[in-house]
Legacy VTK file of the C-alpha trace (Angstrom):
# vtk DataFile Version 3.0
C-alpha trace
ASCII
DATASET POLYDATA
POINTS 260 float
1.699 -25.871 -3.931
3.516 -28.353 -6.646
5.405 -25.489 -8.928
6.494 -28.232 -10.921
3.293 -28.900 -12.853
2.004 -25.048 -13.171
2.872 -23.867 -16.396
4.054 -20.825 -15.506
6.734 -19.193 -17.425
8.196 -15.189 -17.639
6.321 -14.699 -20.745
3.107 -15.144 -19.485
2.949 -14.437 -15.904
3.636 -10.830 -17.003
1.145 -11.063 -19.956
-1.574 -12.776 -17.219
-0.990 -9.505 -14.926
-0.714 -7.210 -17.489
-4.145 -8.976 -19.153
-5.884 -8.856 -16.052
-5.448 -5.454 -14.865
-6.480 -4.564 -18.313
-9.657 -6.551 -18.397
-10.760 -5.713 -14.675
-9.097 -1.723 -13.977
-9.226 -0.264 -17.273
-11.281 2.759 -16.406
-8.301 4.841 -15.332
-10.619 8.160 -15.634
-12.868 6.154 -12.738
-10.016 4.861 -10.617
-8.311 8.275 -10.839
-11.143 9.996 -9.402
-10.926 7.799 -6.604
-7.667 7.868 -6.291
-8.083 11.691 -5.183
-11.065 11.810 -3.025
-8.874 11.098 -0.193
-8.563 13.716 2.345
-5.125 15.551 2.538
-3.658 13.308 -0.117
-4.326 10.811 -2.669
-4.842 6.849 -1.755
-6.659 4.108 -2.575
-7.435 0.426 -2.621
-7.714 -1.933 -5.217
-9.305 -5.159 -4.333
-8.288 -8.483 -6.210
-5.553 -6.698 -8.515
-3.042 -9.561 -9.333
-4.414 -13.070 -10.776
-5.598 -15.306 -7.308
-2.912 -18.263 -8.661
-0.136 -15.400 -8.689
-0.856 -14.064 -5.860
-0.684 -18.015 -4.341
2.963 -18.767 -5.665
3.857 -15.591 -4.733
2.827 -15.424 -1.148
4.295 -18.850 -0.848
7.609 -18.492 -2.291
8.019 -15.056 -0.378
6.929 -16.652 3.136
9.360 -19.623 2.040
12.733 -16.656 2.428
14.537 -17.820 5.820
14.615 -14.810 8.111
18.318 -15.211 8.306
18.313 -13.749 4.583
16.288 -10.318 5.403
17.076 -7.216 6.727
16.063 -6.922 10.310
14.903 -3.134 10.526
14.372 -1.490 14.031
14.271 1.847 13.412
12.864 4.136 15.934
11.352 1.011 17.890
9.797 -0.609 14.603
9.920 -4.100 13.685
10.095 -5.595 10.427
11.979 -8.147 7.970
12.662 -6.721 4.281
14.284 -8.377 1.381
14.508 -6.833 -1.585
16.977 -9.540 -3.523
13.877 -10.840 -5.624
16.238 -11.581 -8.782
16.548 -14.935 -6.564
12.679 -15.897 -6.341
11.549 -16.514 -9.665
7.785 -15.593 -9.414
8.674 -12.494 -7.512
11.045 -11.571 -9.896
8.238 -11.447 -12.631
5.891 -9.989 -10.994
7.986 -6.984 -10.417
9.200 -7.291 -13.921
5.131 -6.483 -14.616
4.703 -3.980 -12.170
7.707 -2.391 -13.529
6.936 -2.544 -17.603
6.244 0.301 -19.404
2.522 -1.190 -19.567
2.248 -0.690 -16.111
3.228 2.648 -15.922
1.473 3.693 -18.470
-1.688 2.248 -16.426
0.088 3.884 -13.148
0.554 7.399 -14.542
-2.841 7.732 -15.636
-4.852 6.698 -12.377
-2.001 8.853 -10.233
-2.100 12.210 -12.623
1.838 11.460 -12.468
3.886 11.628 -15.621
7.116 10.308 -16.600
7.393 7.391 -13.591
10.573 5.485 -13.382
10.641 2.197 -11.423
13.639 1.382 -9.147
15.678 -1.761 -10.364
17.253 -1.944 -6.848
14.183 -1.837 -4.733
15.723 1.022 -2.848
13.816 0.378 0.537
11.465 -1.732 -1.237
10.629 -5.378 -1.827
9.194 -7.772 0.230
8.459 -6.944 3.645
7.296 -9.264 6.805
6.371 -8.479 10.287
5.430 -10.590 13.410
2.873 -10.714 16.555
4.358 -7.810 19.232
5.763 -6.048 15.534
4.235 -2.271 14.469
5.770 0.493 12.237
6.288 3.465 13.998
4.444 6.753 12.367
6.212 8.132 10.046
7.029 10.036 6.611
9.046 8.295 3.668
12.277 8.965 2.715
12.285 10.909 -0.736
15.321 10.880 -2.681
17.591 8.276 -3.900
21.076 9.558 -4.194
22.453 6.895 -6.177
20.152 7.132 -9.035
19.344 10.952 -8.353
15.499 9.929 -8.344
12.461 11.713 -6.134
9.766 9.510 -4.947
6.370 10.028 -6.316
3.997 7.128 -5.722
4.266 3.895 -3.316
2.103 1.136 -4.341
2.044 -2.311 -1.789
0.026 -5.598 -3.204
-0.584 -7.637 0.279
-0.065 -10.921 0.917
-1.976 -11.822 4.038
-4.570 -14.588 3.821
-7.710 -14.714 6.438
-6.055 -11.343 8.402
-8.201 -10.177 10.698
-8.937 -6.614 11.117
-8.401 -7.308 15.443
-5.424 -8.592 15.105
-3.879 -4.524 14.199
-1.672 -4.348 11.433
-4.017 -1.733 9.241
-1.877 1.053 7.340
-2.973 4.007 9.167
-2.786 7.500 7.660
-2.625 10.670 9.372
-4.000 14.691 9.392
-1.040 16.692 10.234
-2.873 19.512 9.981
-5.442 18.169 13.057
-2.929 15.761 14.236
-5.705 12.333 14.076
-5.574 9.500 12.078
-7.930 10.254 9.064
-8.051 6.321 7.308
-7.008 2.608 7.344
-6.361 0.057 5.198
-6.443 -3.373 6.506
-4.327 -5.369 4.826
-6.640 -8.056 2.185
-4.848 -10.863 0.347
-3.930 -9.792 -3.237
-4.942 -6.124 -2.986
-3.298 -3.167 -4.062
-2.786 -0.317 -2.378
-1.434 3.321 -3.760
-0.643 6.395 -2.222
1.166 9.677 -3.386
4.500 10.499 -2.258
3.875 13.579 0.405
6.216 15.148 2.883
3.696 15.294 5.164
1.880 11.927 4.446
2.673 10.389 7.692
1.422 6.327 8.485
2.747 3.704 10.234
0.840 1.114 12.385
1.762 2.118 15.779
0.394 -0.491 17.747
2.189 -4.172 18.614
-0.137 -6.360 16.636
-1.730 -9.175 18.313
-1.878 -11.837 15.446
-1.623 -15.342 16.434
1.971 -16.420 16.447
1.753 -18.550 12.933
0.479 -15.519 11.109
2.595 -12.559 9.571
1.575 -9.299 7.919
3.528 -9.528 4.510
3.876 -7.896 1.298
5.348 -6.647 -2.012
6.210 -3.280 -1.552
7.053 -0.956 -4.945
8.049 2.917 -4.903
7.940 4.723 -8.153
10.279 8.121 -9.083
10.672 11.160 -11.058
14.003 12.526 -12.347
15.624 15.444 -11.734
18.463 17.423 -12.116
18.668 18.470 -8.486
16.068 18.203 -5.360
13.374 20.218 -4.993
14.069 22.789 -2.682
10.592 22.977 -1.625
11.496 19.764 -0.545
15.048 18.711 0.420
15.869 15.298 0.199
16.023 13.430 3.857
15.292 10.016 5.159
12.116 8.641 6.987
10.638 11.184 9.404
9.545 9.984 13.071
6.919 11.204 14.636
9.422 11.021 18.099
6.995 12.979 20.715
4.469 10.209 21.997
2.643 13.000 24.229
2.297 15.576 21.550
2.437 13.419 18.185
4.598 15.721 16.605
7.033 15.247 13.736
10.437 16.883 14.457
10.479 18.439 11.035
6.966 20.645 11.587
6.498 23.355 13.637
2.893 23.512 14.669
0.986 26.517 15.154
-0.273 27.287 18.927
LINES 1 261
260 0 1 2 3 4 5 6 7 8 9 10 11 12 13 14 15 16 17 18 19 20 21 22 23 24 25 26 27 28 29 30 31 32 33 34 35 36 37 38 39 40 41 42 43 44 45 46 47 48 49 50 51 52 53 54 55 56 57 58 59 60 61 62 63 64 65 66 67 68 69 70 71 72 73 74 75 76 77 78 79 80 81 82 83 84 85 86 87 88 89 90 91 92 93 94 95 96 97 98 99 100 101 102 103 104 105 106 107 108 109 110 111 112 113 114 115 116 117 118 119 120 121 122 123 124 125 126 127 128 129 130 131 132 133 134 135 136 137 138 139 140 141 142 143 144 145 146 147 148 149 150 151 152 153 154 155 156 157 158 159 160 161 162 163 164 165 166 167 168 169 170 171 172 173 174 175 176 177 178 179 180 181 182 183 184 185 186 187 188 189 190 191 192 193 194 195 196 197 198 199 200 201 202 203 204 205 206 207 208 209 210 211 212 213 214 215 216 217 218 219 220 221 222 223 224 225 226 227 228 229 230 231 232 233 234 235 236 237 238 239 240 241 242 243 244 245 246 247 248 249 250 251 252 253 254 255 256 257 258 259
């Protein structure tokens, strides 16, 4: 795609997002609704949520970030690429500068129940994320407390960038019952679609399997966590990192004692 000759400035690729969510998801009373028929806790999908030309530049000037630049994470036997330096791609940058306005929020807060959302300038553990054929994401929880800004996690919202993914080829966001220990839903993910899901100690996902996507394809996307502030943590809920499930046999996480 020739950026040159698309008139696309700051200005109005925020006012373009902000316009189209607007004109297409303004029925927050609707969308919140949906948002919490979810078992165990609240998710959903929103199909076609950025502009299709956005979402075009922006999956291409993503893809276009040598490897060499990202964060290889292998945690726990996961695979992935991150970057979250999106000051230095331009259409990135203003998309997030969107998804981070107070418009946004606004919109956010409403369709999560959630009140006084702060975004994260940094991208703590956020960004743009890429993963490969033979890559998963081992189950797990998400950490829930940024020291540095002293700032609990509340909602995680990812806008997908894979075009033509097929639903064989593994990949799909699955979310898990602790309480019956099975996965309960999956989200496959769809080019340009939005997906949000409430911050829960116990709302464990991950795609487990090595996906099986040709070698010239990637599962990629913008990933975006949302906080509230506090003076201290919650007790009920101490701050800590990522949780594992580490038990392959008995799908446990370490942090939960089940009952017998």
């Amino acid at each position: 795609m020739d950026h040159k000759n698309t008139r696309i400035t700051k200005v109005n690729i925020k006012k373009r997002i902000l316009d189209h969510i607007n004109e297409n998801f303004s029925d927050t009373a609707l969308l919140e609704r949906q948002f919490r028929e979810h078992p165990c806790y609240s998710k959903m999908e929103i199909e076609n949520f950025l502009p299709a030309d956005i979402v075009e530049m922006l999956a291409e000037e993503l893809d276009n970030i040598p490897l060499e630049d990202c964060k290889h994470f292998t945690r726990k036997g996961s695979n992935m690429y991150e970057h979250n330096k999106l000051d230095e791609t331009p259409i990135a940058d203003q998309v997030v500068h969107a998804l981070h306005s107070s418009t946004f929020l606004n919109w956010l807060q409403e369709v999560t129940d959630s009140k006084d959302l702060i975004p994260d300038p940094h991208l703590t553990g956020a960004g743009y994320m890429k993963s490969f054929k033979g890559d998963s994401l081992k189950v797990h929880t998400d950490f829930n407390w940024v020291e540095e800004l002293r700032l609990h996690r509340r909602i995680n919202c990812i806008v997908y960038l894979n075009k033509n993914w097929k639903e064989k080829w593994g990949g799909g966001l699955e979310f898990y019952d602790t309480n019956n220990k099975e996965m309960i839903s999956k989200t496959v993910p769809g080019f340009g679609n939005l997906l949000i899901w409430s911050y829960h100690n116990l709302a464990y996902h991950g795609y487990p399997e090595p996906m099986t996507c040709p070698e010239n394809e990637s599962r990629k996307g913008l990933r975006l966590f949302y906080y509230v502030s506090n003076a201290e943590p919650d007790a009920k809920n101490p701050p800590h990192r990522s949780l594992y499930w580490f038990d392959d046999k008995e799908k446990l996480p370490y942090d939960i004692k089940w009952k017998k």
